[in-house]
PyMOL commands that place a pseudoatom at each C-alpha (Angstrom):
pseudoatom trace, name=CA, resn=UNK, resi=1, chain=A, elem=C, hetatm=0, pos=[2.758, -20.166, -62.451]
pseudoatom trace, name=CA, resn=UNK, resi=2, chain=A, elem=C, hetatm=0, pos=[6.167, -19.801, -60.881]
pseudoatom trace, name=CA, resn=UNK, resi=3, chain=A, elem=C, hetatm=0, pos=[8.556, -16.985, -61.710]
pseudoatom trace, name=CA, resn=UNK, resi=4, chain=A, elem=C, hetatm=0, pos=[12.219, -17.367, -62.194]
pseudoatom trace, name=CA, resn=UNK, resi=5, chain=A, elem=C, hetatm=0, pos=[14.575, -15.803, -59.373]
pseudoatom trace, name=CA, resn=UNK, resi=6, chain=A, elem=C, hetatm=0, pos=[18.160, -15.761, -59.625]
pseudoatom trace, name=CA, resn=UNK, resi=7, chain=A, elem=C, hetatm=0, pos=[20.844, -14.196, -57.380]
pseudoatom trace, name=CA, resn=UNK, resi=8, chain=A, elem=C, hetatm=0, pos=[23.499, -12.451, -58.822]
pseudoatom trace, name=CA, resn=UNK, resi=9, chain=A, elem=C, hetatm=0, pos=[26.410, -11.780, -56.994]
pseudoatom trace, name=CA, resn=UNK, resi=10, chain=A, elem=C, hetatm=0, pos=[26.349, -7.880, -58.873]
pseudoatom trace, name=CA, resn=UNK, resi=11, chain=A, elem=C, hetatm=0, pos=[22.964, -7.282, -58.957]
pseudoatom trace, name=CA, resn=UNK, resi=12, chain=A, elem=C, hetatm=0, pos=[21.191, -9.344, -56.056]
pseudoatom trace, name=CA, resn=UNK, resi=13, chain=A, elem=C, hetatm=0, pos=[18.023, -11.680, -56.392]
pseudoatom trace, name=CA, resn=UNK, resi=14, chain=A, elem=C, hetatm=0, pos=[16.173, -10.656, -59.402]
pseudoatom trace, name=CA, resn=UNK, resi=15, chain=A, elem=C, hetatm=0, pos=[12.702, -11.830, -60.655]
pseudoatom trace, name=CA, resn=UNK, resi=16, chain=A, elem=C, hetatm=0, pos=[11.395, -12.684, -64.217]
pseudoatom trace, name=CA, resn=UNK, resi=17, chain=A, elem=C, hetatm=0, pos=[9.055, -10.090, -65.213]
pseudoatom trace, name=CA, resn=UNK, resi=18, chain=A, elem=C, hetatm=0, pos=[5.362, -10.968, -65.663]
pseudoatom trace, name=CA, resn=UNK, resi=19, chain=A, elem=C, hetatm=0, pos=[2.486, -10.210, -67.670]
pseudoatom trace, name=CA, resn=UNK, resi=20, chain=A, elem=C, hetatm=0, pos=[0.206, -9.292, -65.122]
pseudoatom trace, name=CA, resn=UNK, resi=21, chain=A, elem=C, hetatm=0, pos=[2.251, -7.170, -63.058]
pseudoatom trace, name=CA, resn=UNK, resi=22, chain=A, elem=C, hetatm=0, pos=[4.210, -3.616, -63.153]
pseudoatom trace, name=CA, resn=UNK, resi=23, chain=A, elem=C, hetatm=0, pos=[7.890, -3.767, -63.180]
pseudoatom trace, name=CA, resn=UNK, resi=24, chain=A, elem=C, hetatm=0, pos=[9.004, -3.518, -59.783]
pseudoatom trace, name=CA, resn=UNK, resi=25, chain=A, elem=C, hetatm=0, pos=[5.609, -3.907, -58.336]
pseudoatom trace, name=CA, resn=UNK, resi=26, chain=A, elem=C, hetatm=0, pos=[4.913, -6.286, -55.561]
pseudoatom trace, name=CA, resn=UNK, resi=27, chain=A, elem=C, hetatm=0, pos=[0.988, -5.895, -56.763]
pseudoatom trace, name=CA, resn=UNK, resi=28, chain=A, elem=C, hetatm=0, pos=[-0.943, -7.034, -60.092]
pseudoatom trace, name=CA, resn=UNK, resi=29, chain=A, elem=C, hetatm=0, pos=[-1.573, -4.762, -62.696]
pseudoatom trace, name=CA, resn=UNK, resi=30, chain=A, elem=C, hetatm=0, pos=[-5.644, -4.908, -62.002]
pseudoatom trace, name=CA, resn=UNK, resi=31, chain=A, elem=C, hetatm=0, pos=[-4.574, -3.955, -57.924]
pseudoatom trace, name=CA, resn=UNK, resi=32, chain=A, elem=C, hetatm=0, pos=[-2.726, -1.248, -59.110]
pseudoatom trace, name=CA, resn=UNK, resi=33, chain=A, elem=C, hetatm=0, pos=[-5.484, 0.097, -61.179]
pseudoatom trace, name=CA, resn=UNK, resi=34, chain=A, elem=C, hetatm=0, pos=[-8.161, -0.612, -58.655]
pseudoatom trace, name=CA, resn=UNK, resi=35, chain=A, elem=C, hetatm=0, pos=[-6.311, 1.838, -55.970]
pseudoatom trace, name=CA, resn=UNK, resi=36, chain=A, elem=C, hetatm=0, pos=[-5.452, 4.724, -59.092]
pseudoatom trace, name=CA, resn=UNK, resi=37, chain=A, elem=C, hetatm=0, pos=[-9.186, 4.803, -59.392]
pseudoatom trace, name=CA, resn=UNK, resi=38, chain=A, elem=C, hetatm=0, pos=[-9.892, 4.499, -55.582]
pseudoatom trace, name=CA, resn=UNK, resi=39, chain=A, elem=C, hetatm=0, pos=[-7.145, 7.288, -55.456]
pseudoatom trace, name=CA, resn=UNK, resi=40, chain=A, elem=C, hetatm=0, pos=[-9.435, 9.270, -58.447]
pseudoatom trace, name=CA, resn=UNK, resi=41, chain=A, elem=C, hetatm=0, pos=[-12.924, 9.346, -56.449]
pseudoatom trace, name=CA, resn=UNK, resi=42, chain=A, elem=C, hetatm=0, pos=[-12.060, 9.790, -52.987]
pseudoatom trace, name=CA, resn=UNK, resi=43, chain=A, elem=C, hetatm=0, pos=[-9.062, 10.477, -50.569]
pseudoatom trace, name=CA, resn=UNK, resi=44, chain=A, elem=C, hetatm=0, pos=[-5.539, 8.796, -50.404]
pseudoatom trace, name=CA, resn=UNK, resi=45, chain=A, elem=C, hetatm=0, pos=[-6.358, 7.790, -46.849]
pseudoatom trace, name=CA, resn=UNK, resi=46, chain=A, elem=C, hetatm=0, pos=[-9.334, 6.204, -47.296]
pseudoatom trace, name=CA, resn=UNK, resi=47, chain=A, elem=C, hetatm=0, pos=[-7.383, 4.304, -50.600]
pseudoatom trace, name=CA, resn=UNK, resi=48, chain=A, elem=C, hetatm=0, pos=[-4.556, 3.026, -48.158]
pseudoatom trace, name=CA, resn=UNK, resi=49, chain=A, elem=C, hetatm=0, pos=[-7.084, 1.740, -45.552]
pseudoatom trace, name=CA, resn=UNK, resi=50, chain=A, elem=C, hetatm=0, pos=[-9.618, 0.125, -47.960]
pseudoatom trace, name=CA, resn=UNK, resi=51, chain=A, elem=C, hetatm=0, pos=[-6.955, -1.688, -49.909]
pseudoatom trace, name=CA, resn=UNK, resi=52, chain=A, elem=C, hetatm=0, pos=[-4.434, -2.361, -46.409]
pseudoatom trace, name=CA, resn=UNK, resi=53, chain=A, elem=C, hetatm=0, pos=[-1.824, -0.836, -47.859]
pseudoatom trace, name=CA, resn=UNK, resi=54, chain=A, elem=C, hetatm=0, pos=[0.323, 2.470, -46.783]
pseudoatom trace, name=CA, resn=UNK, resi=55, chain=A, elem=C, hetatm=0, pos=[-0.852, 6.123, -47.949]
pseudoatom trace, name=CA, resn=UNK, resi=56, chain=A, elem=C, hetatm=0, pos=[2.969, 6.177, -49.801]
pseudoatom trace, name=CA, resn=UNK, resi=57, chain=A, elem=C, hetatm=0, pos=[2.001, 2.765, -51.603]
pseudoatom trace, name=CA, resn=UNK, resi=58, chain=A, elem=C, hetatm=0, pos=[-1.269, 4.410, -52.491]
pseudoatom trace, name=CA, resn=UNK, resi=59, chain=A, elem=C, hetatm=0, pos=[0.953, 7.316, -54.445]
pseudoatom trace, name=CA, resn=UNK, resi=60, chain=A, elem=C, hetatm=0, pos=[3.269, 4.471, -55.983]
pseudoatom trace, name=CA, resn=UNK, resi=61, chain=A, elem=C, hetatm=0, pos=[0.542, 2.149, -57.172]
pseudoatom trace, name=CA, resn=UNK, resi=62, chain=A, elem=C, hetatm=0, pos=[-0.884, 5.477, -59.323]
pseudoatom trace, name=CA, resn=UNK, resi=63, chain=A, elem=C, hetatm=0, pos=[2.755, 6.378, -60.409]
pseudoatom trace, name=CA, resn=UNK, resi=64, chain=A, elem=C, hetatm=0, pos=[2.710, 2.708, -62.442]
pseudoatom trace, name=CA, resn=UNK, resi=65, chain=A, elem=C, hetatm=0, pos=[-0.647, 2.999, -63.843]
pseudoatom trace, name=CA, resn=UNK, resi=66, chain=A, elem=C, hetatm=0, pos=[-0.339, 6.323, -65.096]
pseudoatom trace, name=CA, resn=UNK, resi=67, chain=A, elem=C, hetatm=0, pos=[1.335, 5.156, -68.086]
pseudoatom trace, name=CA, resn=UNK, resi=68, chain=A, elem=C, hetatm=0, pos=[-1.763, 3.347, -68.601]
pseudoatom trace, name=CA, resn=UNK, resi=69, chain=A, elem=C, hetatm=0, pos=[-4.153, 5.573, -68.418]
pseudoatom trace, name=CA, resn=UNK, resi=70, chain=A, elem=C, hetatm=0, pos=[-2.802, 8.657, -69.512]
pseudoatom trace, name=CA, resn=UNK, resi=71, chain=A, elem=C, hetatm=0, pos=[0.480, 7.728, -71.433]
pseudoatom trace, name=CA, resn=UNK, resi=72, chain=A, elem=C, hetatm=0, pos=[0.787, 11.627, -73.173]
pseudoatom trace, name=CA, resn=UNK, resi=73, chain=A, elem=C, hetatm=0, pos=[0.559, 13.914, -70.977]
pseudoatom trace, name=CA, resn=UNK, resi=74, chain=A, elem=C, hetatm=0, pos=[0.900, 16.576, -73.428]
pseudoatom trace, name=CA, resn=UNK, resi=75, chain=A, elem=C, hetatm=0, pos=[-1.734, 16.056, -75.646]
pseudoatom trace, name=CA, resn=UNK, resi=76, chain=A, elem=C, hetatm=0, pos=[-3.998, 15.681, -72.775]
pseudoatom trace, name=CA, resn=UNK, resi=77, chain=A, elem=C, hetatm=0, pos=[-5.586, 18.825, -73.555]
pseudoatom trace, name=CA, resn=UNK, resi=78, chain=A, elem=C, hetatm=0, pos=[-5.594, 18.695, -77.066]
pseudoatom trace, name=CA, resn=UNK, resi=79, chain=A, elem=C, hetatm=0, pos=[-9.351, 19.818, -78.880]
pseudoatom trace, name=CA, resn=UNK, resi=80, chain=A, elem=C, hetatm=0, pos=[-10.157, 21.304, -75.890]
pseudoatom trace, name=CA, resn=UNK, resi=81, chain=A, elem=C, hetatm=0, pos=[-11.646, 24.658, -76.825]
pseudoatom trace, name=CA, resn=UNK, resi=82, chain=A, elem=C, hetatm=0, pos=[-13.843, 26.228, -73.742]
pseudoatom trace, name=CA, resn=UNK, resi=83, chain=A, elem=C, hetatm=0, pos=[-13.378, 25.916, -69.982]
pseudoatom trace, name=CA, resn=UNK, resi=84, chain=A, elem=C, hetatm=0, pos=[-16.157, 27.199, -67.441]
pseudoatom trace, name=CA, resn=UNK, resi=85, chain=A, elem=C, hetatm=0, pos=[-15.713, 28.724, -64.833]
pseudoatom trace, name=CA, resn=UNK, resi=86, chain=A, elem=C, hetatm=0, pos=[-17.647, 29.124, -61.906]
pseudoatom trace, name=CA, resn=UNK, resi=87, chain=A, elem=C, hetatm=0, pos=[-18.062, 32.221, -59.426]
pseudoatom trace, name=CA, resn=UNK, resi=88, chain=A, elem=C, hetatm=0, pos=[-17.877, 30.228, -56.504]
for i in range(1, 88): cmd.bond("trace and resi %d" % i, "trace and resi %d" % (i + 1))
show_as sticks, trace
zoom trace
């Protein structure tokens, strides 16, 4: 499947935007979700080498799938009624 590009003399080259990918993303969708829940389980570092990508890509790859996973922040909480707390 090819995209479109075009080159505008305002704007620059653009790309069509597709399905499987985040706007401005240079990864799929599914890569970007595979390092957000790399990123969830163990450490940023370990994310960037395991995937061969840089720690700061690591943090933008979880920025676009965010909206995904947790697309209301506010109600995040919501019917929550105890929290435990441990002494340690």
């Amino acid at each position: 499947m090819d995209t479109i590009r075009i080159k505008c003399k305002k704007h620059g080259i653009l790309c069509e935007a597709v399905p499987f990918a985040y706007e401005g993303s240079e990864f799929t969708k599914d890569f970007d979700l595979t390092a957000t829940f790399f990123a969830r389980n163990v450490s940023k570092s370990f994310v960037s080498e395991y995937m061969r990508i840089s720690w700061k890509t690591v943090g933008r790859c979880i920025s676009r799938a965010r909206e995904d996973l947790d697309p209301d922040l506010n109600r995040r909480l919501d019917g929550l009624v105890n929290i435990g707390i441990d002494e340690l």
